[in-house]
C-alpha positions as semicolon CSV with decimal commas, in nm:
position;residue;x (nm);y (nm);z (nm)
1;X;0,405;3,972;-3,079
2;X;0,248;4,339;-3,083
3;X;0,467;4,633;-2,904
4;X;0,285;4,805;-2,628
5;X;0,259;5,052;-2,393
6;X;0,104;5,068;-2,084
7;X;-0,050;5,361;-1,913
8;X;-0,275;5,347;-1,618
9;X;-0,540;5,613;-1,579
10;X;-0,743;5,639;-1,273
11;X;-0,994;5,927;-1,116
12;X;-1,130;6,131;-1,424
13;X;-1,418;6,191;-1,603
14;X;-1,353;6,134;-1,983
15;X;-1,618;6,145;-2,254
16;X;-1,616;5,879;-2,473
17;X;-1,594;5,896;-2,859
18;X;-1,513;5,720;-3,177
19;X;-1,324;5,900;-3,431
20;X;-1,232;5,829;-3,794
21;X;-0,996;6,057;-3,959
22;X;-1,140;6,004;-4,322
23;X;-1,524;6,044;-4,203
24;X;-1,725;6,312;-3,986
25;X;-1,501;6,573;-3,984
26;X;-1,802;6,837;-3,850
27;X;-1,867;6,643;-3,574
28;X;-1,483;6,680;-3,439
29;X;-1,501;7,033;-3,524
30;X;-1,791;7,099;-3,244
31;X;-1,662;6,823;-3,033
32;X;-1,299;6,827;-3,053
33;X;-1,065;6,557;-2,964
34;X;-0,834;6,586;-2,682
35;X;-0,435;6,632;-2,764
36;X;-0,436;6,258;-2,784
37;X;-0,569;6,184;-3,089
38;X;-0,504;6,503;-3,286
39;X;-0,355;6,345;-3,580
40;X;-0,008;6,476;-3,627
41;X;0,051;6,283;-3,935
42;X;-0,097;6,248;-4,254
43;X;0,072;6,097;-4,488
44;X;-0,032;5,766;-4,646
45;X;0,056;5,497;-4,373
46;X;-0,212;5,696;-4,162
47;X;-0,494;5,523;-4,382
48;X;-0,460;5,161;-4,177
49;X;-0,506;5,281;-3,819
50;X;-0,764;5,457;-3,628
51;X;-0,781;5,569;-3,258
52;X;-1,088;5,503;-3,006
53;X;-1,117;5,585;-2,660
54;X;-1,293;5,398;-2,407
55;X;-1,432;5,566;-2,093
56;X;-1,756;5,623;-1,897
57;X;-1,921;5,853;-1,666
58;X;-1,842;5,698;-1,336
59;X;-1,868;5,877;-1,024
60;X;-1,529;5,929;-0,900
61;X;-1,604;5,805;-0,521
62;X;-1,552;5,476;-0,693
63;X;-1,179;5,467;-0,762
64;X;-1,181;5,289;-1,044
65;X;-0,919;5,275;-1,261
66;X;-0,988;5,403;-1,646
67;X;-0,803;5,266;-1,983
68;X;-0,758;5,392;-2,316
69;X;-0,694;5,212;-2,579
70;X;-0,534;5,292;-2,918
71;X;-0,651;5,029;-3,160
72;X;-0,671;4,938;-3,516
73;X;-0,977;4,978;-3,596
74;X;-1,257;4,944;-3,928
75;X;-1,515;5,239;-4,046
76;X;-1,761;5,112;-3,807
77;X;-1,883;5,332;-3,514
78;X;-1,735;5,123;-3,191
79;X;-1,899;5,181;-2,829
80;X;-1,803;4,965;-2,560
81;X;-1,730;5,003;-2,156
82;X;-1,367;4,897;-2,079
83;X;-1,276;4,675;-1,775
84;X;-1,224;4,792;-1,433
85;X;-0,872;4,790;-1,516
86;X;-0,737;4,825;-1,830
87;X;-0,368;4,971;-2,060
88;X;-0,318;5,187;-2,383
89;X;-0,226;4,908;-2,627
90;X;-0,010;5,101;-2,935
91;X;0,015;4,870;-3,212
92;X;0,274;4,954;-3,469
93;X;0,259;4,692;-3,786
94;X;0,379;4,906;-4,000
95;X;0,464;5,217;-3,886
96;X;0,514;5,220;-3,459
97;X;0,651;5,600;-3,463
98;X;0,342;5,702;-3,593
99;X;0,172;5,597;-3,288
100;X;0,426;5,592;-2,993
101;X;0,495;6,001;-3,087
102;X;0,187;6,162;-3,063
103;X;0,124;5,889;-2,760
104;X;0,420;5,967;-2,547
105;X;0,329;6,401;-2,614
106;X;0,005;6,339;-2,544
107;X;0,084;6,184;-2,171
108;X;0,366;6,433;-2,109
109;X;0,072;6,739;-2,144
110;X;-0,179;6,484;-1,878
111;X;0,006;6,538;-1,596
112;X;-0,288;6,516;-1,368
113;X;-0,498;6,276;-1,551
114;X;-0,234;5,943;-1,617
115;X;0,043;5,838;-1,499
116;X;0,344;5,627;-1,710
117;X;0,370;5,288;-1,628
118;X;0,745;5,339;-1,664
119;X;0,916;5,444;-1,331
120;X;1,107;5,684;-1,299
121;X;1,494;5,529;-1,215
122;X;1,493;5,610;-0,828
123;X;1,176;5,408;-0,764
124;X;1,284;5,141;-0,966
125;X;1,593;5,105;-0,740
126;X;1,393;5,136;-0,426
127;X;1,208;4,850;-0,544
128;X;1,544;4,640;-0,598
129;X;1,668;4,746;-0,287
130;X;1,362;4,668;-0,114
131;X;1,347;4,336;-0,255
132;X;1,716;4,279;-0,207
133;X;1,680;4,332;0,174
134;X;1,362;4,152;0,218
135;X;1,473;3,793;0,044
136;X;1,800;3,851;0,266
137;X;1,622;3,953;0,588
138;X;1,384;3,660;0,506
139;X;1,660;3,387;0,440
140;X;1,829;3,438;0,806
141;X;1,483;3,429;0,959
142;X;1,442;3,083;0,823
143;X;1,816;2,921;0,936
144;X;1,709;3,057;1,237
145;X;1,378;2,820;1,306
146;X;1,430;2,491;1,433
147;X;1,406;2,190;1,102
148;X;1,081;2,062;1,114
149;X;1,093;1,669;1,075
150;X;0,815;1,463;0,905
151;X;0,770;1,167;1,072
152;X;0,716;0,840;0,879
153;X;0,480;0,594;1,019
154;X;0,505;0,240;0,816
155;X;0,249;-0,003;0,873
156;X;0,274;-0,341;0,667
157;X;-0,078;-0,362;0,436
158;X;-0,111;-0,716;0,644
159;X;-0,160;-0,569;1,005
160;X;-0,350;-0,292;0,857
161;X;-0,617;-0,513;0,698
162;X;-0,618;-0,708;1,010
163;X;-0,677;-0,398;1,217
164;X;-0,952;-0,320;1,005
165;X;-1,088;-0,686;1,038
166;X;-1,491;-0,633;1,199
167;X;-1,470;-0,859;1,457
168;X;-1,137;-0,616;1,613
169;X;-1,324;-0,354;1,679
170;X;-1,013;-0,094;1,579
171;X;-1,014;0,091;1,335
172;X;-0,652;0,156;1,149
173;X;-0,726;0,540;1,132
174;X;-0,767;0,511;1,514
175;X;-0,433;0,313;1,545
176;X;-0,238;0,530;1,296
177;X;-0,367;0,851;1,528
178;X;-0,211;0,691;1,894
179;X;0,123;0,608;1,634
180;X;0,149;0,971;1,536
181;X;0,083;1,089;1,863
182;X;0,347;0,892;2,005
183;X;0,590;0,994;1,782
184;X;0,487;1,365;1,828
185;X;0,534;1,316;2,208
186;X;0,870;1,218;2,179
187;X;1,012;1,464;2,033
188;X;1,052;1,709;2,353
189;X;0,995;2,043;2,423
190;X;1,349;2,109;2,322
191;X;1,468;2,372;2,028
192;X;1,705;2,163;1,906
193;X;1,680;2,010;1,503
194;X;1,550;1,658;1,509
195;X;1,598;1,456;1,228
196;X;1,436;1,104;1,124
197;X;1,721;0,892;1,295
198;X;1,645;1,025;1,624
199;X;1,316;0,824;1,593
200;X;1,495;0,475;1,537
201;X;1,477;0,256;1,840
202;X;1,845;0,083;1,897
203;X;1,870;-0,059;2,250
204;X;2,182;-0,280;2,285
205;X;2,054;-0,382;2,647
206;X;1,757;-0,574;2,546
207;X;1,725;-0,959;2,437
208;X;1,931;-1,037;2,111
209;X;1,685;-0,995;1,842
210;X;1,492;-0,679;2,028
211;X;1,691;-0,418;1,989
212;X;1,439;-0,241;1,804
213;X;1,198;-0,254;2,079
214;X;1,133;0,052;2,290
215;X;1,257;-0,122;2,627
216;X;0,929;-0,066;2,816
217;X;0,711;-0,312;2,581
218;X;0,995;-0,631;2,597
219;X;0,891;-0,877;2,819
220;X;1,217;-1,173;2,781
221;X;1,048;-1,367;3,071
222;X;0,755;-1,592;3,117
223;X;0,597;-1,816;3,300
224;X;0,342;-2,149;3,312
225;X;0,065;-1,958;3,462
226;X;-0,242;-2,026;3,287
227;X;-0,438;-1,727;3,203
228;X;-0,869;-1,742;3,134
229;X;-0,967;-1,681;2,735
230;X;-1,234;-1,428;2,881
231;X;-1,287;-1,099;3,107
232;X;-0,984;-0,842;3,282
233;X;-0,623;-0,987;3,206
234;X;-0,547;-0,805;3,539
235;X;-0,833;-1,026;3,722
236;X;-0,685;-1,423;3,599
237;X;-0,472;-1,443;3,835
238;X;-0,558;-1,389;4,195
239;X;-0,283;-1,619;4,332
240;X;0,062;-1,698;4,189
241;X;0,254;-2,009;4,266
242;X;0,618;-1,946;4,347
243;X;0,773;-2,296;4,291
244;X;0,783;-2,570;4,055
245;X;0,805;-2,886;4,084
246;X;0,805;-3,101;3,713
247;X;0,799;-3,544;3,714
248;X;0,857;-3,707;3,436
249;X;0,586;-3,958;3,449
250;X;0,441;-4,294;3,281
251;X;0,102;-4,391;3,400
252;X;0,268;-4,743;3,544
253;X;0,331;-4,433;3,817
254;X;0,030;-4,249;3,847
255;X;-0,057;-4,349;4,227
256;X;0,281;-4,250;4,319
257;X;0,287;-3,948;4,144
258;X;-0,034;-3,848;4,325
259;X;0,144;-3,931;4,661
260;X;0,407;-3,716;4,605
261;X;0,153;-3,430;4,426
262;X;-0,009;-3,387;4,735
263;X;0,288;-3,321;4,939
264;X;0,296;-2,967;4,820
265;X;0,105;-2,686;4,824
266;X;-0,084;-2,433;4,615
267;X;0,285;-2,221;4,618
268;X;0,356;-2,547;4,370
269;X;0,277;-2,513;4,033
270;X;0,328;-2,900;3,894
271;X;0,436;-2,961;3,566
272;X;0,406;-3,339;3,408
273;X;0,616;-3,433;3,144
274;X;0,462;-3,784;3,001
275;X;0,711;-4,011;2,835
276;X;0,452;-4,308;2,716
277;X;0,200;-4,063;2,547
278;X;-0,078;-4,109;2,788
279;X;-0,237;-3,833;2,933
280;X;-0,648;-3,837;2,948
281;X;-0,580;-4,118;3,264
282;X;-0,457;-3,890;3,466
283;X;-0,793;-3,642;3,495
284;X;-0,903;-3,872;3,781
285;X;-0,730;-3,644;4,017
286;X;-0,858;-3,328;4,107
287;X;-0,490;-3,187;4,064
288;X;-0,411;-3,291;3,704
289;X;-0,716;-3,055;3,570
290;X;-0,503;-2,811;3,688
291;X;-0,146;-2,897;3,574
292;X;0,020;-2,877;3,279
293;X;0,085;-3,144;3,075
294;X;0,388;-3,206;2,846
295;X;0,349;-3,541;2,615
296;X;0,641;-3,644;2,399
297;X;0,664;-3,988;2,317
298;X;0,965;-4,198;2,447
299;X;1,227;-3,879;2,558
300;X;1,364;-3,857;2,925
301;X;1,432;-3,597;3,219
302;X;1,705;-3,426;3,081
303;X;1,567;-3,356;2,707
304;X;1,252;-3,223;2,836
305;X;1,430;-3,014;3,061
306;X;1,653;-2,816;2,819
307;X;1,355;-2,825;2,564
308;X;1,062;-2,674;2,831
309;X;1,235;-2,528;3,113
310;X;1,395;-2,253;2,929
311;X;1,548;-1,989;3,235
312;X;1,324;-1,708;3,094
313;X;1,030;-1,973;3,105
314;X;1,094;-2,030;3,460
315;X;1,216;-1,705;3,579
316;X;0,879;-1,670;3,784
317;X;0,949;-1,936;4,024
318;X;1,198;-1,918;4,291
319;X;1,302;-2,259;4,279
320;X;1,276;-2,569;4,061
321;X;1,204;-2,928;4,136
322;X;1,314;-3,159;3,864
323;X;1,229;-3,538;3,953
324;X;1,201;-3,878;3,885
325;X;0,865;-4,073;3,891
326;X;0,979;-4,328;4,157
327;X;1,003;-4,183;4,492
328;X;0,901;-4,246;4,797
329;X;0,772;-3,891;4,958
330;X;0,612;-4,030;5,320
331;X;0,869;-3,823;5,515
332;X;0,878;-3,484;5,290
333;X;0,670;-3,174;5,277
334;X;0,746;-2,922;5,012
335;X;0,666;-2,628;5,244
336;X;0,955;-2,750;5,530
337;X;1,139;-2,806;5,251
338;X;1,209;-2,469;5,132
339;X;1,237;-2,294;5,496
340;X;1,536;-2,519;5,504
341;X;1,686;-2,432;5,175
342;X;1,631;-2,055;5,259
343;X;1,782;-2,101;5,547
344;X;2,122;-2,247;5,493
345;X;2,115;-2,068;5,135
346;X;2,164;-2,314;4,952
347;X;2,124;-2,308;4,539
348;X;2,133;-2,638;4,470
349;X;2,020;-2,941;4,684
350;X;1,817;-3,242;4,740
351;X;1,591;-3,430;4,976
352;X;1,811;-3,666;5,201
353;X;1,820;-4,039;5,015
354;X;1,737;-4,310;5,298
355;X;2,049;-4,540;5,358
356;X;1,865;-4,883;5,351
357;X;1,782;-4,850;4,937
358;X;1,915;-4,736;4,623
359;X;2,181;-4,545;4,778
360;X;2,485;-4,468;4,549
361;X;2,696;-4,207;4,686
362;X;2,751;-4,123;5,076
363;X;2,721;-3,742;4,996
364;X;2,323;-3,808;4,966
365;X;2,309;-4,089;5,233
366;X;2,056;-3,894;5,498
367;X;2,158;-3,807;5,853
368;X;1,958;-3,864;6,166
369;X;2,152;-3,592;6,378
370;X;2,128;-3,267;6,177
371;X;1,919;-3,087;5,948
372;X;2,155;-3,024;5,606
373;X;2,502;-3,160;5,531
374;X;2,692;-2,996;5,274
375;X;3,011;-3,241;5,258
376;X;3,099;-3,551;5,345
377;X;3,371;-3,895;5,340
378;X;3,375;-4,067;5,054
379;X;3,561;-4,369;4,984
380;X;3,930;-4,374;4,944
381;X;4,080;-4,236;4,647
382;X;3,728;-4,059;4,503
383;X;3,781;-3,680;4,605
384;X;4,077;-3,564;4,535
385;X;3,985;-3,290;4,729
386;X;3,720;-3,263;5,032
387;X;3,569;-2,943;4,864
388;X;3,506;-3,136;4,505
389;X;3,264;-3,370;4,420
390;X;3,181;-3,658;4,537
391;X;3,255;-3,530;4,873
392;X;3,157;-3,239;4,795
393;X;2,924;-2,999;4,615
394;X;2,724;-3,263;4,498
395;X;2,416;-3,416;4,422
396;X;2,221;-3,661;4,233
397;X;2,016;-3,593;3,968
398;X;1,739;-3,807;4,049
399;X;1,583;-3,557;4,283
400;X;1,733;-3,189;4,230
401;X;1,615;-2,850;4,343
402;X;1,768;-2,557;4,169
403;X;1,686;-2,159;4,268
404;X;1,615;-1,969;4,015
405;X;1,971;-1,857;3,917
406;X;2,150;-2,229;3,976
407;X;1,943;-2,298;3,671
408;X;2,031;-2,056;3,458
409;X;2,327;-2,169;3,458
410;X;2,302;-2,544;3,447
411;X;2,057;-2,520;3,154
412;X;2,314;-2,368;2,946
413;X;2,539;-2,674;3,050
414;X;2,271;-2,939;2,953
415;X;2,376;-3,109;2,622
416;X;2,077;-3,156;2,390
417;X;2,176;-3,502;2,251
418;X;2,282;-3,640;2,598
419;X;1,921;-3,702;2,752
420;X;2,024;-3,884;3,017
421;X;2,214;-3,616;3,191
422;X;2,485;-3,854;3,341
423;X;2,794;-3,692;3,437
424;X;2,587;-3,359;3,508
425;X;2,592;-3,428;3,882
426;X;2,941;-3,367;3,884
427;X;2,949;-3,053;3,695
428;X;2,677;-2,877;3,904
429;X;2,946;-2,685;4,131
430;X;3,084;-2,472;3,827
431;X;2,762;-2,310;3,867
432;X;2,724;-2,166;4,232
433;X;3,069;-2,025;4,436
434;X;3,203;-2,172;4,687
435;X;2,994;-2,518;4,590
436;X;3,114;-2,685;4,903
437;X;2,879;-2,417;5,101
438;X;2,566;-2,351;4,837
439;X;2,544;-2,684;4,745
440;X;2,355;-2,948;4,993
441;X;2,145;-3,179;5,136
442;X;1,889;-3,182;5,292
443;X;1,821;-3,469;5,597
444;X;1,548;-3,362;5,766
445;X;1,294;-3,398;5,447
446;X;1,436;-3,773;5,318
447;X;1,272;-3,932;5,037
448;X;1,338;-4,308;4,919
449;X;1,464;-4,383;4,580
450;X;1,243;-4,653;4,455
451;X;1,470;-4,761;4,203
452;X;1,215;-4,865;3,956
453;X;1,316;-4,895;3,606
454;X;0,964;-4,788;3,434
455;X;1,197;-4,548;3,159
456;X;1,391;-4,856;3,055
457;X;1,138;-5,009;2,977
458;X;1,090;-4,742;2,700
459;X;1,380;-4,858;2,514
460;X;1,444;-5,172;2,203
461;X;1,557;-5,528;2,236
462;X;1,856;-5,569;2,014
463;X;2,066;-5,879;2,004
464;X;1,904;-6,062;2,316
465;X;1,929;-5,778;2,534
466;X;1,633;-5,658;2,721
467;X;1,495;-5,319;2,655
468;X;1,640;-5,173;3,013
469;X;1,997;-5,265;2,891
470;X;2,025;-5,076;2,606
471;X;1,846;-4,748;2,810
472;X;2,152;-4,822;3,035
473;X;2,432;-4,849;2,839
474;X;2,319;-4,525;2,689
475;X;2,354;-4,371;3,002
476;X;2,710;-4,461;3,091
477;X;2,823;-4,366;2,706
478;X;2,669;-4,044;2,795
479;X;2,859;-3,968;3,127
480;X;3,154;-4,021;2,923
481;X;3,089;-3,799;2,634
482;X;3,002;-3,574;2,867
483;X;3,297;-3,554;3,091
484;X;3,492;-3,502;2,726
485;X;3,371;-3,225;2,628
486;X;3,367;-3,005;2,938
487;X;3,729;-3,152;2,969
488;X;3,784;-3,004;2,629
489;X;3,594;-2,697;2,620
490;X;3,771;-2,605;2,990
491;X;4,116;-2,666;2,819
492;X;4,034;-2,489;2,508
493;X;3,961;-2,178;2,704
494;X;4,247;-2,155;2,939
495;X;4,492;-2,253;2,654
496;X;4,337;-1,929;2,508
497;X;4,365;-1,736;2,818
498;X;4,726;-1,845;2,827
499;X;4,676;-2,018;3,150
500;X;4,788;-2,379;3,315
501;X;4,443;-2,556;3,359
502;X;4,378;-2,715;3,710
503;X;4,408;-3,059;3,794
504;X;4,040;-3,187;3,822
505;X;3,972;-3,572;3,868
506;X;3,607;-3,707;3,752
507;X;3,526;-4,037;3,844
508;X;3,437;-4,274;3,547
């Protein structure tokens, strides 16, 4: 690379000229050189360079900066303007004192015309200073400001496409716009730093599985409320039913389901579980367009129940009817029904059974002289106390009514494989306290058990039997599996608690 020097010449009027040393000597001698150029040396390695100086006659209003340049150079005459800004290039290929001497003498006599582009030593360290100070003035500025945090917004390339889908009518720019704004919103009008994880969601509170949900878009309840596929969401539903009452149905039944249908009112949401498949017969009442149907093939009470009448399903009704097909409902009304239950507070209950058929168990035998009975005399040697089933807190589960939180708590006790739900009857008081008082029932709305055996027909012949017997048999195997394992589930836990479990009797 070629040494140089820099010089920076501004503000001067300097005539321009083109000088070779070997040619045209007259001309210099009426035009002389300035000091510059003079040639100081003459010896032979003067013969490869030359020295021209660019300039021009501009007015000096304009402020423009001047050059010259020192330049090997040819015998030819050179003329040519030099940029607005332009440096003294000194090249030296074979001898660089021969140039750099009379350069440097020449600048030291221009004091008024240029100005070295070497500083002098003080303003060189008032530059260094200056720049010291500035980066260090600058850096505690900066740990001063708050971070700024980029927020991330990831969309999966499958919503985004079906944002984008035509018949949406959203755009994804338009949904990634109400993200980011969002996001921006929540940061505050605080100064603190605020760093990516304060924009992870992490609620322990909400459902298992939805912790990453902000809390105000989880909805962990629902309902059977049937909603239009057109217009306001906010306009389907101008009246909400607070009860409901499910059957679980053949359509041997369907006149006596109707009965009982139409002994409650629009606060009754029905639900029809159909265990023979057959569903279309029933739109010849008015009612059925509007329930909902349920249609699984040969299952009963108990394993639709667990399966359908999930607690967050029916969190929107206050209470639950869960009944047979075959009752008699001339002396009930669903409305009387649950002033009474509201009144004596009770979470569990059913309609008073009359005494004359298909009566079982004294504790639901009806009584003439009251309204509710919540225990009762059983016969000798069946309650081992008068507070425990069957004297009381007890029921049958032919005809229950649960409130809302009974039934969370007896779904959870509902076995999946035991359909039948025998033995449940007895274990409805671990889920209300004190069951002797919130569990009852109910004499002034009676219903008669029918006793109709329409679900054993459902079941197989096998060696002779009828169909009925098998269902049957089922159903006391169940009671008895049953009545093991809350036996040994009770035991296992108090043997972990380190306590003596109580003496409770079940009758078999």
């Amino acid at each position: 690379m070629e040494p140089f020097v820099l010089v920076r010449l501004r503000r001067y009027y300097f005539y321009r000229r083109h000088s070779q040393y070997s040619h045209r000597r007259d001309q210099h001698e009426s035009n002389p050189l300035p000091p510059l150029f003079s040639p100081l040396h003459t010896n032979s390695t003067q013969e490869n360079y030359s020295a021209s100086i660019t300039s021009s006659l501009i007015h000096p209003s304009r402020r423009t900066r001047w050059a010259i340049s020192w330049c090997p150079s040819h015998s030819s005459y050179h003329r040519h303007y030099a940029p607005v800004e332009q440096c003294i290039k000194v090249v030296a290929r074979r001898s660089p004192s021969f140039i750099l001497f009379p350069l440097f003498q020449a600048m030291a006599k221009l004091p008024v015309l240029a100005r070295s582009a070497i500083r002098k030593p003080n303003e060189s360290m008032r530059l260094i200073v200056v720049t010291i100070v500035g980066a260090v003035f600058g850096f505690f500025i900066g740990i001063s400001l708050p971070t700024v945090s980029i927020t991330k917004l990831h969309f999966p390339s499958s919503i985004v496409s079906y944002i984008e889908d035509k018949n949406s009518g959203l755009s994804a720019q338009a949904i990634l716009n109400h993200a980011w704004t969002a996001a921006r919103n929540t940061r505050g009008n605080g100064s603190e730093p605020i760093s990516s994880d304060n924009f992870k969601i992490y609620v322990p509170t909400n459902p298992r599985g939805a912790e990453s949900l902000a809390p105000g878009i989880v909805v962990p309840e629902s309902d059977f409320h049937q909603h239009r596929l057109w217009g306001d969401p906010d306009e389907d539903l101008p009246f909400k039913p607070k009860y409901l009452v499910t059957f679980t149905v053949g359509i041997s039944q369907k006149d006596n389901i109707n009965r009982a249908v139409k002994k409650f009112s629009k606060d009754f949401a029905i639900l029809l579980f159909h265990y023979d498949g057959r569903v279309t017969e029933w739109d010849e009442f008015e009612w059925s367009k509007r329930a909902i149907h349920v249609s699984v093939r040969k299952q009963a009470k108990w394993w639709y129940a667990k399966r359908f009448l999930h607690p967050d399903i029916v969190a929107a009704y206050e209470y639950v009817f869960i009944w047979d097909e075959d009752l008699g409902v001339d002396h009930f009304n669903g409305d009387e029904y649950i002033k009474l239950v509201k009144k004596y507070r009770l979470e569990i209950s059913q309609p008073g059974l009359e005494p004359d058929r298909g009566l079982t168990w004294q504790m639901t035998k009806r009584r003439g002289d009251r309204q509710v009975h919540m225990v009762t005399e059983e016969r000798e040697g069946w309650c081992s106390d008068p507070h425990v089933p069957p004297c009381a807190g007890f029921v049958e589960i032919m005809a229950p009514v649960f409130s809302r939180d009974a039934w969370r708590c007896v779904w959870h006790m509902i076995q999946n494989d035991l359909v039948h739900g025998w033995g449940l009857d007895f274990a409805l008081r671990k889920c209300v306290e004190p069951a002797h008082e919130k569990i009852g029932v109910v004499d002034s709305q009676w219903i008669v058990h029918q006793v109709v055996p329409s679900l054993g027909n459902q079941g197989q012949a096998e060696n002779g039997r009828a169909p009925w017997e098998g269902v049957r048999e089922r159903c006391r195997k169940e009671w008895g599996l049953f009545q093991t394992r809350m036996a040994e589930a009770e035991k296992a836990y108090y043997e972990m608690m380190g306590v003596t479990p109580p003496n409770v009797t079940f009758v078999s």
